[in-house]
ChimeraX commands (.cxc) that place a marker at each C-alpha (Angstrom):
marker #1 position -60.04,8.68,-33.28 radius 0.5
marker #1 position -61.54,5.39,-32.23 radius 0.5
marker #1 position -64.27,5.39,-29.68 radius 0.5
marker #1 position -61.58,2.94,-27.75 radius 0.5
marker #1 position -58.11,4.38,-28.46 radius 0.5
marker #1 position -60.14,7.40,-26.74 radius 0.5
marker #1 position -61.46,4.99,-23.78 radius 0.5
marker #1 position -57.88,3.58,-23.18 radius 0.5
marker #1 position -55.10,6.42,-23.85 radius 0.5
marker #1 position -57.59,9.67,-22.69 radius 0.5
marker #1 position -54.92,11.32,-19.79 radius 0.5
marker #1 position -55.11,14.67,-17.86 radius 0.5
marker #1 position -53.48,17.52,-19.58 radius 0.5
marker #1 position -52.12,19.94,-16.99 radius 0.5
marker #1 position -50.69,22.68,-19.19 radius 0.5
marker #1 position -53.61,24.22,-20.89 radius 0.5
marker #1 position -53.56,27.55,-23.02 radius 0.5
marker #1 position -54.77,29.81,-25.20 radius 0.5
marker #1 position -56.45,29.73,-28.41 radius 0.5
marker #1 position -59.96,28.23,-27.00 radius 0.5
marker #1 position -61.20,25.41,-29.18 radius 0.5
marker #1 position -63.17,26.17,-32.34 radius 0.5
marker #1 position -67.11,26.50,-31.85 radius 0.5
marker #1 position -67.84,23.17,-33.53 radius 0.5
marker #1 position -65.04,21.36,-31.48 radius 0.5
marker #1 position -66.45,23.07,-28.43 radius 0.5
marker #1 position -70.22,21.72,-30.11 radius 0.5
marker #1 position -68.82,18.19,-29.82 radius 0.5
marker #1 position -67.65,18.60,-26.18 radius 0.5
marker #1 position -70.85,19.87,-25.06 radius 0.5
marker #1 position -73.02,17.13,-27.13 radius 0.5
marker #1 position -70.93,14.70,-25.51 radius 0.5
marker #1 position -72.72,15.21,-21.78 radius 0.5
marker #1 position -76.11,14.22,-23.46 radius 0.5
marker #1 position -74.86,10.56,-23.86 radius 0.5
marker #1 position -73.94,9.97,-20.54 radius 0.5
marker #1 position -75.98,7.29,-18.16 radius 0.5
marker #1 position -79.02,9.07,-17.00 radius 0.5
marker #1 position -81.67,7.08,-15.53 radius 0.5
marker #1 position -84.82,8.20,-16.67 radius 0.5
marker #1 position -83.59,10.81,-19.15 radius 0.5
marker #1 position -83.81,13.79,-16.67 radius 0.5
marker #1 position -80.35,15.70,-17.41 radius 0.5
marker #1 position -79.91,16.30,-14.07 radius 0.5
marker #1 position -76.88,18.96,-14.54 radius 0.5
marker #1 position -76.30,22.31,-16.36 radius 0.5
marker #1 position -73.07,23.64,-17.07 radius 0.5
marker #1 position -71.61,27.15,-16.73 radius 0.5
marker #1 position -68.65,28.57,-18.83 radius 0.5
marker #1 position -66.33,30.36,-17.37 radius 0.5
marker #1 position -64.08,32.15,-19.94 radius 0.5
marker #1 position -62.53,35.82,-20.88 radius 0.5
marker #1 position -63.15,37.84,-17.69 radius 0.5
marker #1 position -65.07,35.71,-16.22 radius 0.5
marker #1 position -62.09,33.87,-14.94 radius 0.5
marker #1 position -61.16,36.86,-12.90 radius 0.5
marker #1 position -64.49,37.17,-11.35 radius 0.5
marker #1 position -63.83,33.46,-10.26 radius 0.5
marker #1 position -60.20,33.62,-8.74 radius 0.5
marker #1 position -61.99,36.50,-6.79 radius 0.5
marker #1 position -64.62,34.60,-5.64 radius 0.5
marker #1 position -62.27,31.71,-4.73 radius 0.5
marker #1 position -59.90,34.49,-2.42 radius 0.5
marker #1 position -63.77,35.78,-0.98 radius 0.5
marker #1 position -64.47,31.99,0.00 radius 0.5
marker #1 position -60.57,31.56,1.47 radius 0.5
marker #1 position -61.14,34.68,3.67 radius 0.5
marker #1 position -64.44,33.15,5.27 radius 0.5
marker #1 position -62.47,30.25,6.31 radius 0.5
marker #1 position -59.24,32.08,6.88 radius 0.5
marker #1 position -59.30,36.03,7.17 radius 0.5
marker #1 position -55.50,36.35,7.94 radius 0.5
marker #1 position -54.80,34.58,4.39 radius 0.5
marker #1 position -51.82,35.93,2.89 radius 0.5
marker #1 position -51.16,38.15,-0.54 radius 0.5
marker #1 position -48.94,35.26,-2.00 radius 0.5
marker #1 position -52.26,32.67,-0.71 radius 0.5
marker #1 position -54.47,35.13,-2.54 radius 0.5
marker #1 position -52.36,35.36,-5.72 radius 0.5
marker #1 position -52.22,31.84,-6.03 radius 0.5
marker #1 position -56.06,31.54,-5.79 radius 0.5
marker #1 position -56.69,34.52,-7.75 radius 0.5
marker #1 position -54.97,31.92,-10.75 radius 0.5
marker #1 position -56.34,29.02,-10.40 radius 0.5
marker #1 position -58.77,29.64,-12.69 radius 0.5
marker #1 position -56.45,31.08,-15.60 radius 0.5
marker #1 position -54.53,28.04,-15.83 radius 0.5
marker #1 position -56.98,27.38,-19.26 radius 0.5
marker #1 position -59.21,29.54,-21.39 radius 0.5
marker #1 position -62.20,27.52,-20.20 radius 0.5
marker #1 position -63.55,26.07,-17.04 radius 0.5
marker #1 position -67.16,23.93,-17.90 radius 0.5
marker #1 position -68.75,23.89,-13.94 radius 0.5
marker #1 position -70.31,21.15,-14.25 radius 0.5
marker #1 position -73.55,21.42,-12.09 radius 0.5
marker #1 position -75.45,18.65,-10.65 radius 0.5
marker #1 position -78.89,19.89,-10.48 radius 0.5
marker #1 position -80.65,16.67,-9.34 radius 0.5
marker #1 position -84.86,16.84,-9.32 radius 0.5
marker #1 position -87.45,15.25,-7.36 radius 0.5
marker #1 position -88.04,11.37,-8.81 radius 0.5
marker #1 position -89.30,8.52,-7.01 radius 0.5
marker #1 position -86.64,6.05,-8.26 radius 0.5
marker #1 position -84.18,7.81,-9.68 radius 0.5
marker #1 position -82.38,9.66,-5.76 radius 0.5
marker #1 position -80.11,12.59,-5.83 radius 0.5
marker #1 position -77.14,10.52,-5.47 radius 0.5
marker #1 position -77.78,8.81,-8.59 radius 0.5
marker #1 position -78.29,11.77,-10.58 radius 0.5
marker #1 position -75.09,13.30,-9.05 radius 0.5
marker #1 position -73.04,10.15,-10.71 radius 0.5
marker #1 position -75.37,10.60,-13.68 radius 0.5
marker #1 position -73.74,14.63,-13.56 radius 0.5
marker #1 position -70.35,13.22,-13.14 radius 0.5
marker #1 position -70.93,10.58,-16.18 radius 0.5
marker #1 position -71.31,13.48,-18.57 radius 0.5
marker #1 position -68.20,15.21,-17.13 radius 0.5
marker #1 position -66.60,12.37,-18.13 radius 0.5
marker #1 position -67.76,12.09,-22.50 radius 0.5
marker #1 position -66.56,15.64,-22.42 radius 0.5
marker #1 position -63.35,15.02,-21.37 radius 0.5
marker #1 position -63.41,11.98,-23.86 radius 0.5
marker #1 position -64.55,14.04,-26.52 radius 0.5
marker #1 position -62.09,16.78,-25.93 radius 0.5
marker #1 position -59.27,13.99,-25.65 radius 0.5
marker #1 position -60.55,12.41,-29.10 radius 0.5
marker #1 position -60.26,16.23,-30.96 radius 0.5
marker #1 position -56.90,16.56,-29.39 radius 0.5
marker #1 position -58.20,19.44,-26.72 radius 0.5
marker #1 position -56.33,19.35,-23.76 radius 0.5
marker #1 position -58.89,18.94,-20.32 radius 0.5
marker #1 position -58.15,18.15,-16.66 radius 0.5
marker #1 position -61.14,17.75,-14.58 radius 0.5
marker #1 position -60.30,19.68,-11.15 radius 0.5
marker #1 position -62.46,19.80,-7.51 radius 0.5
marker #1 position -60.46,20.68,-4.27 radius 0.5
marker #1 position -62.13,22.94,-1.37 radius 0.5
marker #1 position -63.47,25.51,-3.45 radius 0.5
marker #1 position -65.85,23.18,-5.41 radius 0.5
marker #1 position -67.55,22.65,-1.86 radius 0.5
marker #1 position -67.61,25.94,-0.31 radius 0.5
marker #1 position -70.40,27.75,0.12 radius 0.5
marker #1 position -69.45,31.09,-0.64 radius 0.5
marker #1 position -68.33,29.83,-4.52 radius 0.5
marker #1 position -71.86,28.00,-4.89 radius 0.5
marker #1 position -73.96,30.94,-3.62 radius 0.5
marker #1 position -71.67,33.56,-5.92 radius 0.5
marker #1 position -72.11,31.19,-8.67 radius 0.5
marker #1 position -75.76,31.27,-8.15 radius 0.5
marker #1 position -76.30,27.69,-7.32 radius 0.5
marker #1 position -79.68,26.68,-6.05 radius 0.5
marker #1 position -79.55,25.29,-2.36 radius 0.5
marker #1 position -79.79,21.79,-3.75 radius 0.5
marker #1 position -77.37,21.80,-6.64 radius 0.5
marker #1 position -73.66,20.74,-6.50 radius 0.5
marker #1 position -70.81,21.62,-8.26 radius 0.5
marker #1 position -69.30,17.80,-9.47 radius 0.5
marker #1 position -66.05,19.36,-11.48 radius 0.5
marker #1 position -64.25,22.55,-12.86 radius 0.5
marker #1 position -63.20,21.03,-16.06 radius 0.5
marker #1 position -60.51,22.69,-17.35 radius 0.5
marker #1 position -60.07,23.02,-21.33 radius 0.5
marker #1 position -57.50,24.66,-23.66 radius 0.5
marker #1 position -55.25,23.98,-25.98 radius 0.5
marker #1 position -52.21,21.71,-25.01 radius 0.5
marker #1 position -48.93,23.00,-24.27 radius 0.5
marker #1 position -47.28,20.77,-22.25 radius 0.5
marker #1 position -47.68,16.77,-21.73 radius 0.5
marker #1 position -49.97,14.88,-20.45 radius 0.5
marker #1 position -50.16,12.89,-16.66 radius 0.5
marker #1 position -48.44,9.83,-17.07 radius 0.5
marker #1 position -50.30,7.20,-15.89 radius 0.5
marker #1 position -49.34,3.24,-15.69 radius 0.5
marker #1 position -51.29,0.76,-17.07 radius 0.5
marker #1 position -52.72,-1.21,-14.26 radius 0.5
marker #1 position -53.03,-5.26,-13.26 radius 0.5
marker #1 position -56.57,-5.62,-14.75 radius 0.5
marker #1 position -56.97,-9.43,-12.56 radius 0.5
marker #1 position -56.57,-7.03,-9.32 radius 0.5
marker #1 position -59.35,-5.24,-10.14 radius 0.5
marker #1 position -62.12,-7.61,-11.64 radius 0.5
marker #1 position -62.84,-10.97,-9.65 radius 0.5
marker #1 position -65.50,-13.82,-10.20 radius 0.5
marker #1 position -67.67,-13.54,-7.60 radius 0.5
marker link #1:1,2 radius 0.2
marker link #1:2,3 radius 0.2
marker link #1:3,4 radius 0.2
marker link #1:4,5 radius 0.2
marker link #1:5,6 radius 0.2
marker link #1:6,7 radius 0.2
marker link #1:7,8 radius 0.2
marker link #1:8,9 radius 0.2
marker link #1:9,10 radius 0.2
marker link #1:10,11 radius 0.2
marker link #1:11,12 radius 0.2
marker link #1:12,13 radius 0.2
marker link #1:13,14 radius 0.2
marker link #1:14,15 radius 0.2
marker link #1:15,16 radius 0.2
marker link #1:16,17 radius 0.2
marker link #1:17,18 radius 0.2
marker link #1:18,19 radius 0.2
marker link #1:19,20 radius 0.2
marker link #1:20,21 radius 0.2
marker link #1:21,22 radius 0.2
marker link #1:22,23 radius 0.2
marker link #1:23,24 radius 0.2
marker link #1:24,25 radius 0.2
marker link #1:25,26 radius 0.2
marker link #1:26,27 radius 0.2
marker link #1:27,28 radius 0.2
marker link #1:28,29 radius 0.2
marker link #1:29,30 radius 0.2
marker link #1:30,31 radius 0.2
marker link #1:31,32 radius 0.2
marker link #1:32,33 radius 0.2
marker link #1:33,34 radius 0.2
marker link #1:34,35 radius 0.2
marker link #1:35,36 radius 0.2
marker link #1:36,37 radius 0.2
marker link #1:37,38 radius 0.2
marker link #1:38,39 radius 0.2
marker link #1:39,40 radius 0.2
marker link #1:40,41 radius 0.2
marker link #1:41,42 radius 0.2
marker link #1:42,43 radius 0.2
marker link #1:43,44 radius 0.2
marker link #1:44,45 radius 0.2
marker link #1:45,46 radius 0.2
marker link #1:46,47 radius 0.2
marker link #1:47,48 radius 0.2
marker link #1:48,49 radius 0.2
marker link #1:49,50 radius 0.2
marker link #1:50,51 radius 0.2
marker link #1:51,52 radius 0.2
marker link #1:52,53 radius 0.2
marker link #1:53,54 radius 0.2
marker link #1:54,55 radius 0.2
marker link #1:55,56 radius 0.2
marker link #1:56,57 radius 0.2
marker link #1:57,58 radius 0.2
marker link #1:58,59 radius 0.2
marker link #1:59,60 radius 0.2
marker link #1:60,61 radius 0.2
marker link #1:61,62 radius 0.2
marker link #1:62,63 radius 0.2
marker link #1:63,64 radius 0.2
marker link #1:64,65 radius 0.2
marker link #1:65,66 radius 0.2
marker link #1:66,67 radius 0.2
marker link #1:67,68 radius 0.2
marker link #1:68,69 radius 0.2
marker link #1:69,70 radius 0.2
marker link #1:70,71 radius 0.2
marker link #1:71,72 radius 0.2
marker link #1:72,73 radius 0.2
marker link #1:73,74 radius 0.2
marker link #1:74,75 radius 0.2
marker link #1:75,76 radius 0.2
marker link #1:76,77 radius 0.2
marker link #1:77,78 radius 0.2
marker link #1:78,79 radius 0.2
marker link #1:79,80 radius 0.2
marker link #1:80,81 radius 0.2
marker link #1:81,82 radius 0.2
marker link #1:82,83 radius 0.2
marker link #1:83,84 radius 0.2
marker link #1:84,85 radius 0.2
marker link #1:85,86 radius 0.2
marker link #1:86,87 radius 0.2
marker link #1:87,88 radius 0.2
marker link #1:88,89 radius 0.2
marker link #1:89,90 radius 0.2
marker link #1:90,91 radius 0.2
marker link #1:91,92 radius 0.2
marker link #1:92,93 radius 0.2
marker link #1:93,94 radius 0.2
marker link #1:94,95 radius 0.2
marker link #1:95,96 radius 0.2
marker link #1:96,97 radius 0.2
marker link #1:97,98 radius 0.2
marker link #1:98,99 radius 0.2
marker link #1:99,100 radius 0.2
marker link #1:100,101 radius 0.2
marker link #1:101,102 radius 0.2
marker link #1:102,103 radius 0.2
marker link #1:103,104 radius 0.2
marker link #1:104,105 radius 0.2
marker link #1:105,106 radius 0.2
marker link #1:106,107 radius 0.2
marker link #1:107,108 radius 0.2
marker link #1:108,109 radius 0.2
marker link #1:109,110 radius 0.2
marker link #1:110,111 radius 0.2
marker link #1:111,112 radius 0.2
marker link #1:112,113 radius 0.2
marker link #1:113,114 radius 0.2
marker link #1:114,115 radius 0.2
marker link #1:115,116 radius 0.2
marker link #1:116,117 radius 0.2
marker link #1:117,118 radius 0.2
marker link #1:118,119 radius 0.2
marker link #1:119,120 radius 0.2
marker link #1:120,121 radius 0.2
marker link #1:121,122 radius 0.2
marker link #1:122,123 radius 0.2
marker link #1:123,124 radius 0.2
marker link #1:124,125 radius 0.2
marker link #1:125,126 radius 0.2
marker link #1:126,127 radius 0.2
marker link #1:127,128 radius 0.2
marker link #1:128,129 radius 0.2
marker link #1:129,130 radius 0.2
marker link #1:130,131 radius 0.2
marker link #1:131,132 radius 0.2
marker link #1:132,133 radius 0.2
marker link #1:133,134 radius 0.2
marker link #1:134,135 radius 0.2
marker link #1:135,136 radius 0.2
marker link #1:136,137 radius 0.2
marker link #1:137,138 radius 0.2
marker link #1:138,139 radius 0.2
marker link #1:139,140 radius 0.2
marker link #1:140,141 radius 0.2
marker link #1:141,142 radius 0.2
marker link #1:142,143 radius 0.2
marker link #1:143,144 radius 0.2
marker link #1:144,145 radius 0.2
marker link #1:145,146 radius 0.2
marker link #1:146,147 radius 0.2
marker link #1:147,148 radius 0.2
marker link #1:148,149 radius 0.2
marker link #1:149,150 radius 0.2
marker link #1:150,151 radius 0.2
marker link #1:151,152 radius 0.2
marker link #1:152,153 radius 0.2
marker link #1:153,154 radius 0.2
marker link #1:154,155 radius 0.2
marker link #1:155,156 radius 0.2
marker link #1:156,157 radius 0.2
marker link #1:157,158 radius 0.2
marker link #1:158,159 radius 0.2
marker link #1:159,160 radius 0.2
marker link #1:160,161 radius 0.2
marker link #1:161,162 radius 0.2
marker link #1:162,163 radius 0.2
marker link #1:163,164 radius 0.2
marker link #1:164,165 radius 0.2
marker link #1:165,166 radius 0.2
marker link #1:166,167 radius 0.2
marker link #1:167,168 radius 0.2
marker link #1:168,169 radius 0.2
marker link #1:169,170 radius 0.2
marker link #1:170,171 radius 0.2
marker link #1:171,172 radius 0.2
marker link #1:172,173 radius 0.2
marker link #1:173,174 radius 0.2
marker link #1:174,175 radius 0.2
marker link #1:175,176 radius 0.2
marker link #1:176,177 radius 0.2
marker link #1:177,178 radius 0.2
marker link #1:178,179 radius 0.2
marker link #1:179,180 radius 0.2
marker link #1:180,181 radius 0.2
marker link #1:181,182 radius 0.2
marker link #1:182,183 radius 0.2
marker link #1:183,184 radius 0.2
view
């Protein structure tokens, strides 16, 4: 695929399942975050793979983090969380882990985290890998950081989601490009 048809068609797959990409096409995903915009070069993010059981040991850890907020949370609201996280045989947490610089702030290095997010999604839409890059409450709660082991400074910028594709992709429409890009 062309660096562009990539740039231009890449849409959110929704339906993602079983078999997990090959190692190589996996390779490519995870070489992909090393290109991303990072002003002076300090890879501010790691990434954790969550796959096989370990998608259990999330859902529980989303229910724990429910029942801080809301301790009469139903079975069904439980269930439902308890899923979330086997809706694809990977989740990539992508972890902004930002360090000390005097001109390169926190913020910056969070985009800079969210920038390599983004060439692995690219790369997984340009192998024909399925990915949709997911947040919501959980990637903020404290309870999910802390049982993921984050550091007290480190944020979680995505779940990315990534499987094989087995049903279509978000339909998006192609947007008025003058309503979005002015002379100034």
């Amino acid at each position: 695929m062309q660096a562009l048809d990539a740039l231009h068609l890449r849409s959110s797959v929704p339906k993602l399942g079983d078999p997990l990409p090959a190692p190589e096409v996996l390779q490519n995903i995870y070489q992909a975050a090393f290109r991303a915009a990072d002003h002076g070069v300090l890879r501010p993010w790691r990434f954790l793979l969550v796959k096989g059981k370990s998608r259990e040991r999330l859902g529980q850890l989303f229910v724990e983090a429910a029942l801080t907020d809301n301790p009469e949370l139903s079975d069904q609201q439980k269930l439902k969380l308890q899923a979330k996280p086997l809706r694809a045989p990977l989740i990539l947490i992508t972890v902004s882990n930002s360090k000390e610089h005097p001109k390169v702030p926190a913020f910056e290095q969070d985009l800079s985290a969210a920038a390599a997010t983004q060439n692995m999604l690219l790369a997984a839409f340009a192998q024909n890998v399925g990915a949709m890059w997911r947040t919501g409450p959980m990637a903020y709660h404290p309870v999910v950081k802390k049982g993921l082991g984050l550091a007290a400074h480190e944020k979680i910028i995505a779940f990315l989601y990534i499987g094989t594709i087995t049903g279509g992709t978000k339909t998006l429409t192609e947007p008025d490009l003058s309503s979005f890009f002015q002379d100034w």
